[in-house]
C-alpha positions, 0 to 999 in steps of 0.5 A: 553610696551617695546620691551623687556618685549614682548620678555620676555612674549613670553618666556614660549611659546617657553619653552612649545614647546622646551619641548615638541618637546625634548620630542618626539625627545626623544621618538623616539631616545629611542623608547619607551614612558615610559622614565623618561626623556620623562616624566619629559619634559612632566611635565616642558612643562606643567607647561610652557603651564600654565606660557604661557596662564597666559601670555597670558590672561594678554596680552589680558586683557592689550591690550584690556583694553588699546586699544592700536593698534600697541600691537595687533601683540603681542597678535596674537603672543602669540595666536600662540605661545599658540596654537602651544605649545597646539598641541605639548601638546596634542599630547605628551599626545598622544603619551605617553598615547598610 
């Protein structure tokens, strides 16, 4: 796999989280919860968590199948980027549902 391509399979990682994390940027500017804006980050960066597990499930299932050892830090890459997006995920609904 080229260096590239990884990037690119890193991608919905780093939109899941830069949406979410706009999400509370907004939250806190307006100061309230029930935004529309706040709602349609929520929305993009679900849809991006779910852009970004499939990515990630492929990269595991790939590494896995292949054996292939110098992939593994792009594996733990993307569990990291997924679980770091899950938090941000989990706590938007938080605070939104709140």
């Amino acid at each position: 796999m080229k260096y590239s391509k990884q990037l690119w399979f890193l991608l919905p990682h780093a939109i899941s989280a830069a949406c979410f994390a706009t999400a509370f940027g907004w939250i806190f500017a307006v100061g309230t919860n029930r935004s529309d804006p706040d709602l349609y980050l929520g929305i993009v960066g679900f849809v991006a968590l779910a852009a970004a597990l499939i990515a990630t499930i492929a990269g595991t299932v790939s590494v896995i199948r292949r054996g292939i050892r110098r992939f593994w830090p792009w594996l733990l890459a993307h569990l990291a980027g997924l679980a770091l997006a899950l938090v941000l995920a989990g706590s938007w609904i938080g605070s939104h549902l709140a």
